[in-house]
C-alpha positions as CSV (number, residue, x, y, z in Angstrom):
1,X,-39.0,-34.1,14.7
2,X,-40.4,-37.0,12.7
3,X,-44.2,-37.9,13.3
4,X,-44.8,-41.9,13.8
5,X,-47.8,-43.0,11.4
6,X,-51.3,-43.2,13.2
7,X,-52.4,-46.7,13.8
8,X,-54.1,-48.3,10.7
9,X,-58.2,-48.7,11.2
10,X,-60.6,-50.3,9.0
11,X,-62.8,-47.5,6.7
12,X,-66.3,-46.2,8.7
13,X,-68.5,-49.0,7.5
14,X,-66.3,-51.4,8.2
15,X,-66.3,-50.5,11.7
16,X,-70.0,-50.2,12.4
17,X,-70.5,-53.6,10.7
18,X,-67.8,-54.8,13.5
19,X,-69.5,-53.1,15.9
20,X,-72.9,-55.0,15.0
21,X,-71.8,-58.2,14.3
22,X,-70.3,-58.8,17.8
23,X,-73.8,-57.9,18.9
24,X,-72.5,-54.0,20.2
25,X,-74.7,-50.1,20.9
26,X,-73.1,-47.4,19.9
27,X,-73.3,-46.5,23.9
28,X,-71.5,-50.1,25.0
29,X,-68.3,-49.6,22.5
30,X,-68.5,-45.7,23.8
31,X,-68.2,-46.5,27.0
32,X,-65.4,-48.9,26.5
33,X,-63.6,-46.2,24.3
34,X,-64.1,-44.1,26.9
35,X,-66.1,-41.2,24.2
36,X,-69.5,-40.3,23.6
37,X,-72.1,-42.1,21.6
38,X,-72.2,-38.9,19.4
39,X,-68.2,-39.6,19.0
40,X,-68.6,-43.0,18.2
41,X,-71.5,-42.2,15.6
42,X,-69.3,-39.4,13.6
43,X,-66.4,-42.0,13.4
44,X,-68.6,-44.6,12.0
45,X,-70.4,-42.6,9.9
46,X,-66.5,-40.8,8.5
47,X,-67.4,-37.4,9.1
48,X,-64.5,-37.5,12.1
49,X,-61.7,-39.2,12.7
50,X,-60.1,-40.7,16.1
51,X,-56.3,-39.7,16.6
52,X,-53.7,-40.1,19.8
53,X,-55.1,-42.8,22.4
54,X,-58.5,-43.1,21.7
55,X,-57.6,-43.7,17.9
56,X,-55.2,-46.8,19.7
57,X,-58.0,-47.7,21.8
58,X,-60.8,-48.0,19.3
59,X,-58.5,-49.8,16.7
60,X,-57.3,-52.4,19.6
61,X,-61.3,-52.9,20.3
62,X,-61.8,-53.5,16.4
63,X,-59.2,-55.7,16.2
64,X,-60.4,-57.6,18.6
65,X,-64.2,-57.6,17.8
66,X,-62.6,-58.8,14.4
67,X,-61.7,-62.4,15.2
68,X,-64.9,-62.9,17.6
69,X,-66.7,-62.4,14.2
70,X,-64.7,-64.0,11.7
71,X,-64.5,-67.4,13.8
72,X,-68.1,-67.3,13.7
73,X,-69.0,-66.3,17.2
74,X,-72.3,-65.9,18.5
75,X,-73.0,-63.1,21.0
76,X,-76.4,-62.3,22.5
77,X,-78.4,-60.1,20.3
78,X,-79.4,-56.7,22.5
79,X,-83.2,-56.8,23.6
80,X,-84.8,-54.1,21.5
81,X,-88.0,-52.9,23.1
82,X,-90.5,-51.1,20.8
83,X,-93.7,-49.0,21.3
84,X,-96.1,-50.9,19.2
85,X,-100.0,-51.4,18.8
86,X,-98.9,-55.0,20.8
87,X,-96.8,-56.4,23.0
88,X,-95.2,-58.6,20.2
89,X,-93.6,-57.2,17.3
90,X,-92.2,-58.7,14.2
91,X,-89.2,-56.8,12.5
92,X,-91.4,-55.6,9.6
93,X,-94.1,-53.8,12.3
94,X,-90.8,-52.8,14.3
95,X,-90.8,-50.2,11.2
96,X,-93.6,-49.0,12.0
97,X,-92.6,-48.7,15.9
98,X,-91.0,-46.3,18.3
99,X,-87.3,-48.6,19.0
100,X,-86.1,-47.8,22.5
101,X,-82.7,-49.0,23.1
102,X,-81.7,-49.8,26.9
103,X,-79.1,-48.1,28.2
104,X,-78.0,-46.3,31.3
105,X,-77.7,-42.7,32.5
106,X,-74.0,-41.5,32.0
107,X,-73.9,-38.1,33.2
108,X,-70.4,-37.1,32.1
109,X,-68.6,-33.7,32.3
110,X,-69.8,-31.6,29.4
111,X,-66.1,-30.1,29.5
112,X,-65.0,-33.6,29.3
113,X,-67.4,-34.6,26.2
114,X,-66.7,-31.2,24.5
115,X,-62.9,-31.6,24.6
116,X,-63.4,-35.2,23.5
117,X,-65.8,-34.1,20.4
118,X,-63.8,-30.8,19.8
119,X,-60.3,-33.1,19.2
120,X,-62.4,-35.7,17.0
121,X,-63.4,-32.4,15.2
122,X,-60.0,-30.8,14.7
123,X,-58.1,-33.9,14.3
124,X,-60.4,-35.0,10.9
125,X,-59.2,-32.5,8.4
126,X,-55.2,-33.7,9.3
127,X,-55.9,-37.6,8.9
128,X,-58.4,-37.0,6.0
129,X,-55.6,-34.9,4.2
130,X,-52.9,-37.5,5.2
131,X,-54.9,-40.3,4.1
132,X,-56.3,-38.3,0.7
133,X,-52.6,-38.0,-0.3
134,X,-51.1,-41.5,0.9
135,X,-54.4,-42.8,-1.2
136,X,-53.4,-41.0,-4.5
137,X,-49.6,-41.8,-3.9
138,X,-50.5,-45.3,-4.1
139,X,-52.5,-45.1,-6.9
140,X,-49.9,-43.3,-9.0
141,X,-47.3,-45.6,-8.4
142,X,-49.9,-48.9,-8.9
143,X,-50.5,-46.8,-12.5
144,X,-46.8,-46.6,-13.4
145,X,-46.2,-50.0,-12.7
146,X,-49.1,-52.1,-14.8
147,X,-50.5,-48.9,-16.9
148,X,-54.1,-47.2,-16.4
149,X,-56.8,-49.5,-15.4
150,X,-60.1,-49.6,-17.3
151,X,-62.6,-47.7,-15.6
152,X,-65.4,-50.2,-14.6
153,X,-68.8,-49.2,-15.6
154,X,-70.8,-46.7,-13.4
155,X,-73.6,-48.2,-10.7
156,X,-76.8,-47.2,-11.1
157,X,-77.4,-44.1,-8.6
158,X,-80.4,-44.8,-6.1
159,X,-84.0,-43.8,-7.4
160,X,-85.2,-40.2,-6.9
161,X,-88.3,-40.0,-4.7
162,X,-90.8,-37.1,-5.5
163,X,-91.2,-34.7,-2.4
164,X,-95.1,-36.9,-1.9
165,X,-93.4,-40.3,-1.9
166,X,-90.6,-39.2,0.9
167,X,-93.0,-37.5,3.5
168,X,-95.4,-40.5,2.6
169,X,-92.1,-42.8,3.7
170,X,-91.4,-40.4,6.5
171,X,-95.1,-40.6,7.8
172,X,-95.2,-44.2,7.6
173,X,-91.9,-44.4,9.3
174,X,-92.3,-42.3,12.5
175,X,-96.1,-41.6,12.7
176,X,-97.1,-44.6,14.8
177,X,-94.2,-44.4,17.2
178,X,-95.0,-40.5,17.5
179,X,-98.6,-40.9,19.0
180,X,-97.4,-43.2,21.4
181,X,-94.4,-40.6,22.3
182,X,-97.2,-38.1,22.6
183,X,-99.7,-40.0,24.6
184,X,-97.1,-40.2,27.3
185,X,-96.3,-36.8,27.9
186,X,-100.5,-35.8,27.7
187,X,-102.2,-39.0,28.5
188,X,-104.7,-38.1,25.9
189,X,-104.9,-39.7,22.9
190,X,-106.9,-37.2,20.9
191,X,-105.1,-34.8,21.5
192,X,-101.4,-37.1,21.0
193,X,-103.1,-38.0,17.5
194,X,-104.3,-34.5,16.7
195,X,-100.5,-32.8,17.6
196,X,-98.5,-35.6,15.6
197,X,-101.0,-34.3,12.6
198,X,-100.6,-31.0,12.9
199,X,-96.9,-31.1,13.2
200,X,-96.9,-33.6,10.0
201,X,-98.8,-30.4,8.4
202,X,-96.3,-28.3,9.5
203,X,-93.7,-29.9,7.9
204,X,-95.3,-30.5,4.5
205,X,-95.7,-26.8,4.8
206,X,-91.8,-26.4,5.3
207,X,-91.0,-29.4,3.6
208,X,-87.8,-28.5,1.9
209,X,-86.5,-27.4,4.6
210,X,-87.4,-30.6,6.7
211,X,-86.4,-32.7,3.5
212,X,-82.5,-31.2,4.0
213,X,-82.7,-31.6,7.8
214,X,-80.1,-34.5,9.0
215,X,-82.8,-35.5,11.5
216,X,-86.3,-35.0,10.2
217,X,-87.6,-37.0,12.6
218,X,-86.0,-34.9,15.1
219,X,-88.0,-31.7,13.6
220,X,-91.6,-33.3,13.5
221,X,-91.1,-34.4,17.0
222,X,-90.2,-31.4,18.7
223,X,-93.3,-30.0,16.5
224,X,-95.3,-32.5,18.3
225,X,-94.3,-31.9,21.9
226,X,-94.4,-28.4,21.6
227,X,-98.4,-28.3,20.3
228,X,-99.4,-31.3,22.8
229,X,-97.8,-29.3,25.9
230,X,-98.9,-25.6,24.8
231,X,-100.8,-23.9,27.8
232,X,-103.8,-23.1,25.7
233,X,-104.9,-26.6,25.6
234,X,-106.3,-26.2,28.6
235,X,-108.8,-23.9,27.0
236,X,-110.2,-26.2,24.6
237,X,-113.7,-27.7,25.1
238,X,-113.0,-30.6,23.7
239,X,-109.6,-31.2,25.8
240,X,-111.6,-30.3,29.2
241,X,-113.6,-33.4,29.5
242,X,-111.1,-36.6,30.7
243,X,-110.7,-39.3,29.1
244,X,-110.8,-42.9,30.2
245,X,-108.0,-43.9,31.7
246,X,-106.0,-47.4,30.6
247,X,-107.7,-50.2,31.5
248,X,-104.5,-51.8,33.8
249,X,-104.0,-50.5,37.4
250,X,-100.2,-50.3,36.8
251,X,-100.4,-48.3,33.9
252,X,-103.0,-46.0,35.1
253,X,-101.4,-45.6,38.1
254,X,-97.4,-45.1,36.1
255,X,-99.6,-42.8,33.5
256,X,-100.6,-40.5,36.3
257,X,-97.6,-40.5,38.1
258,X,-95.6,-38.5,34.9
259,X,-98.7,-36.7,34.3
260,X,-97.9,-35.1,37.7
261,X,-94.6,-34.2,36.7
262,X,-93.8,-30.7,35.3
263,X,-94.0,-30.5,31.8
264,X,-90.0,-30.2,31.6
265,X,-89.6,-32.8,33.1
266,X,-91.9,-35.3,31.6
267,X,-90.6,-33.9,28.2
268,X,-87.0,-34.8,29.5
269,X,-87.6,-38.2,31.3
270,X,-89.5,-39.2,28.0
271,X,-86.9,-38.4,25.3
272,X,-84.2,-40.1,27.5
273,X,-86.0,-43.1,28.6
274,X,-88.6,-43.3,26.7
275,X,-87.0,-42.3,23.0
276,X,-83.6,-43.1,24.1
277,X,-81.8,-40.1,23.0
278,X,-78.5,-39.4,25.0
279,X,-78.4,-36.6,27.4
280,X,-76.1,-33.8,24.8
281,X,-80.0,-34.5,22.2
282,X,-82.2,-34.5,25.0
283,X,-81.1,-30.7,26.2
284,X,-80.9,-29.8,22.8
285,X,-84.1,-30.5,21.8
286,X,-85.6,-29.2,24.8
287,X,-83.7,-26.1,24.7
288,X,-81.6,-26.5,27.9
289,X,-78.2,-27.4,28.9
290,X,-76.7,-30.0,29.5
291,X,-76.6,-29.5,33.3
292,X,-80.3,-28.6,33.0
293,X,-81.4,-31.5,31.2
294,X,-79.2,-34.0,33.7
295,X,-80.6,-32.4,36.5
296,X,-84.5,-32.6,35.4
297,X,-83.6,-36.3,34.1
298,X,-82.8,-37.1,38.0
299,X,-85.5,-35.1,39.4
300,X,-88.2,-36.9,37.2
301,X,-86.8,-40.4,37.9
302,X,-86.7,-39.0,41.8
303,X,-90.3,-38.6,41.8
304,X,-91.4,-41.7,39.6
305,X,-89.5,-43.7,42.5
306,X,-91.1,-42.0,45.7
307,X,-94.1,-43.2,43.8
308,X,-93.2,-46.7,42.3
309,X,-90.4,-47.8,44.1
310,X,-90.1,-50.5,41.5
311,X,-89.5,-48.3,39.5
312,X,-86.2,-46.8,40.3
313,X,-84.4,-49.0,38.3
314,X,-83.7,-46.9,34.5
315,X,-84.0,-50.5,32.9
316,X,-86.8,-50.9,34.7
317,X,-88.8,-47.7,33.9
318,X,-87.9,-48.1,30.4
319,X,-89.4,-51.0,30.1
320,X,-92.7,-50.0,32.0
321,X,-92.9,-47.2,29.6
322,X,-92.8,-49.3,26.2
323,X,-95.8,-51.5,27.9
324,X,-97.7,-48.7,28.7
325,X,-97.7,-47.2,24.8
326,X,-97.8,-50.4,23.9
327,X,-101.0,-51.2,25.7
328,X,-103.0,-48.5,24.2
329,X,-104.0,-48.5,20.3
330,X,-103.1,-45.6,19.1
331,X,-103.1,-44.8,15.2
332,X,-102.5,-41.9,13.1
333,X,-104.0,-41.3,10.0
334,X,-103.6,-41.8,6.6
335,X,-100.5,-39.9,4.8
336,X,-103.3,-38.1,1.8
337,X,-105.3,-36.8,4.7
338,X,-103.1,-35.3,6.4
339,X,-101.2,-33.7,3.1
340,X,-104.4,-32.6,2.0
341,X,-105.3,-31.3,5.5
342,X,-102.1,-29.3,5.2
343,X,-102.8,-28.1,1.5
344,X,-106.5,-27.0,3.0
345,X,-104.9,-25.2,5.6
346,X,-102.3,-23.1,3.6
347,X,-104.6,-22.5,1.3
348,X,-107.5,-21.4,4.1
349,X,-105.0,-19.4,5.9
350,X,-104.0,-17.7,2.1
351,X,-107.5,-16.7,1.1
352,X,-107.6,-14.9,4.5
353,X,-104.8,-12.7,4.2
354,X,-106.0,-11.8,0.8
355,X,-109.3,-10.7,1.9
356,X,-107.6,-8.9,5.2
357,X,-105.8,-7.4,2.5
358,X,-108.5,-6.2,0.5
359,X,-110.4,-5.1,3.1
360,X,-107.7,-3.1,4.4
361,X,-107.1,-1.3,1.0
362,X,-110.8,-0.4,1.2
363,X,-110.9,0.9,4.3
364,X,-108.3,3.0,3.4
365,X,-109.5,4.3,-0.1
366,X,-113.0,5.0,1.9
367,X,-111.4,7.3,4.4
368,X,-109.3,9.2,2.0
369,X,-112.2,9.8,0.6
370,X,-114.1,11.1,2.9
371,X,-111.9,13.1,5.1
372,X,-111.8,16.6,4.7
373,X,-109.6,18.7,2.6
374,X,-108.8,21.7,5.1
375,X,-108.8,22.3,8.5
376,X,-112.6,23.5,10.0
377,X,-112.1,25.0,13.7
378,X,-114.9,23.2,16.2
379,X,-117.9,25.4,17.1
380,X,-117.3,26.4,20.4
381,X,-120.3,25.0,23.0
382,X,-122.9,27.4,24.2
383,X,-122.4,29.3,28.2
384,X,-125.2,30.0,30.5
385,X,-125.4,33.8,31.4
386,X,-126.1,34.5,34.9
387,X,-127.7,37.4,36.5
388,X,-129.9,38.2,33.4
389,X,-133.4,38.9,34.9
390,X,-136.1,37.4,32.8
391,X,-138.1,38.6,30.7
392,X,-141.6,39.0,31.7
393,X,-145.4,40.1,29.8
394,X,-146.6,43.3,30.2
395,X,-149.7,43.9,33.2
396,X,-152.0,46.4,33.8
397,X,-150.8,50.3,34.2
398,X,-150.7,51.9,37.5
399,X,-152.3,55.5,38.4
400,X,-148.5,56.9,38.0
401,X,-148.2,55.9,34.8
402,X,-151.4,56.5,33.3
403,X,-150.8,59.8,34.6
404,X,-147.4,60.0,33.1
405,X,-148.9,58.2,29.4
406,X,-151.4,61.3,29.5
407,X,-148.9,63.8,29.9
408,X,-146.6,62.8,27.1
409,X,-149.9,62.2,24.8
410,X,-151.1,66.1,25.7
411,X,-147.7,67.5,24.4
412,X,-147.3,68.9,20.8
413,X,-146.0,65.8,18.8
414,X,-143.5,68.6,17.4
415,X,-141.6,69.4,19.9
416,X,-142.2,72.2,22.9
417,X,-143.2,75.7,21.5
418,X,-140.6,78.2,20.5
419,X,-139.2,80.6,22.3
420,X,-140.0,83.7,20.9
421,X,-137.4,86.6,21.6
422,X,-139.5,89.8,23.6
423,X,-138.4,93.8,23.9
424,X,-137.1,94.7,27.0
């Protein structure tokens, strides 16, 4: 049984810069394929691979996103609504902004999605192998016919940053977007500016292994979330006093609407609408299923309604939610500071377990050296002896024994007289 040949598709870049130029989300061409944006985001990328229908389908879209493009059509560039100091942004400050693509809630089957994901997944290794050896047939017959080729001369490879200069880039990159993030899961922005810090510190601290992460981001702000909703904030002094609240009725009135909302479910309603994650990141990151997270998704947007009926629209809220970080001016500080904050810390938190150290290796030498050598029985406590009579001074004599004193005074001191033995 022969196997007919898989339908021809353009390489992964290729297909994203299809995808773009006729003006497409990931989530619109997944929805059209009929896969997940995850899906869609491995094939473009070439870790996977689409085979059977949804190979045909996706190559019959690219082929025809292909002439749209080529015959120089114009379609409407995707509103992109970003988190910024403003309400305006230019596309060098949307850098320096929290992007949060529109989409809509697609609550799949997570059978359907894992079954969709696990053939992507199994079908790569067979059309990477088929199209590693079709590749180096052709070349060896394109070598036999007009000899070896010269080997052009290598590129030069991409600079090297120092581990400073990429946090610096990461910081700049995410550290705005990431207060705003936090202000609307808190509605504090101390506190949102203080946890984006302290989860930059953390990651300086375990930078190597947030360097290799594929979504550093991802890793600073689930570091975030998790120090701005920790119960012991509540504790703090400084977090016990409110803060003023923004300046618009909507916003104040939107702000304390998800304030009201269980910490879950804030955290879920944010990451989705807010960050635009899809559903299968959103339970990931806040450790939940898929179920879980769809089901606290609905339940947040449930309440925001009964509130703000205006609201209930998920285009709608999204956009209420950029213009309410928006709104506020929220900055983060400098990169040094917060490395050197970090440095100070480790270096705080070092000098403490060395003297914990040392003062537990004193404590120790001190009571070996004074603990005793053997084993020295307790005294046992004193007991009260009843029925003792006490003792008394002496008084005067009585006539008895005077008498009696008199008696033993007349007496020979030696004894009574001997008897002498008599004649009968």
């Amino acid at each position: 049984m022969t196997r007919s040949p898989a339908t021809p598709l353009p390489p992964p870049k290729a297909r994203r810069r299809l995808r773009e130029a006729a003006g497409l989300t990931q989530a619109q061409l997944a929805e059209r394929v009929g896969v997940t944006r995850g899906t869609v985001r491995a094939w473009e990328s070439g870790r996977t691979t689409p085979r059977g229908r949804k190979r045909e389908a996706y190559a019959k879209l690219l082929s025809a996103l292909a002439p749209e493009t080529t015959a120089g059509r114009t379609k409407p560039v995707p509103v992109v609504v970003a988190i910024g100091a403003g309400s305006a942004h230019t596309s060098e400050q949307a850098v320096d902004s929290l992007v949060l693509p529109a989409k809509p809630l697609s609550l799949r089957e997570p059978e359907a999605d894992a079954e969709a994901d696990a053939d992507a997944d199994a079908d790569a290794d067979a059309d990477a192998k088929t199209e590693t050896v079709a590749a180096a047939a052709a070349a060896a017959a394109a070598e036999q016919e007009s000899g070896p080729e010269p080997r052009p001369e290598p590129m030069p490879g991409p600079v090297a940053l120092t581990p400073v200069q990429a946090f610096d880039a990461l910081y700049d990159f995410s550290a705005s977007a990431l207060v705003r993030q936090t202000f609307l899961l808190t509605g504090r922005r101390e506190l949102a500016r203080e946890s984006v810090e302290r989860a930059f510190q953390a990651a300086w601290e375990n930078w190597p292994e947030v360097a290799r992460d594929r979504d550093p981001v991802g890793w600073v702000r689930a570091t975030a979330y998790e120090f701005a909703l920790s119960p012991w904030q509540r504790f703090r002094l400084r977090h016990r006093h409110p803060e003023p609240p923004p300046a618009d009725p909507g916003d104040r009135t939107l702000l304390n609407t998800l304030l009201r909302l269980p910490a879950p479910h804030r955290r879920t309603l944010v990451l989705y609408d807010g960050v635009g994650l899809d559903l299968p990141e959103t339970a990931a990151e806040t450790e939940a299923s898929t179920p879980a997270a769809a089901n606290r998704l609905l339940r947040a947007r449930e309440a925001v309604a009964d509130r703000l009926p205006e609201l209930a629209d998920p285009q709608v809220l999204h956009q209420r939610l950029a213009e309410l970080a928006s709104n506020e001016r929220l900055r983060a500080g400098r990169p040094p500071t917060v490395r050197l904050g970090s440095e100070r810390r480790a270096r705080f938190w070092t000098r403490a377990a060395i003297a914990f150290t040392v003062a537990l290796i004193g404590t120790t030498a001190l009571t070996l050296r004074t603990s005793p050598t053997h084993y020295e029985p307790p005294v046992s406590p004193g007991e009260t002896v009843r029925g003792v009579p006490p003792r008394v001074a002496p008084g005067a004599l009585s006539d008895e024994q005077l008498e009696l004193r008199q008696k033993l005074r007349d007496q020979l001191q030696d004894g009574p007289e001997r008897l002498t033995p008599r004649l009968e």
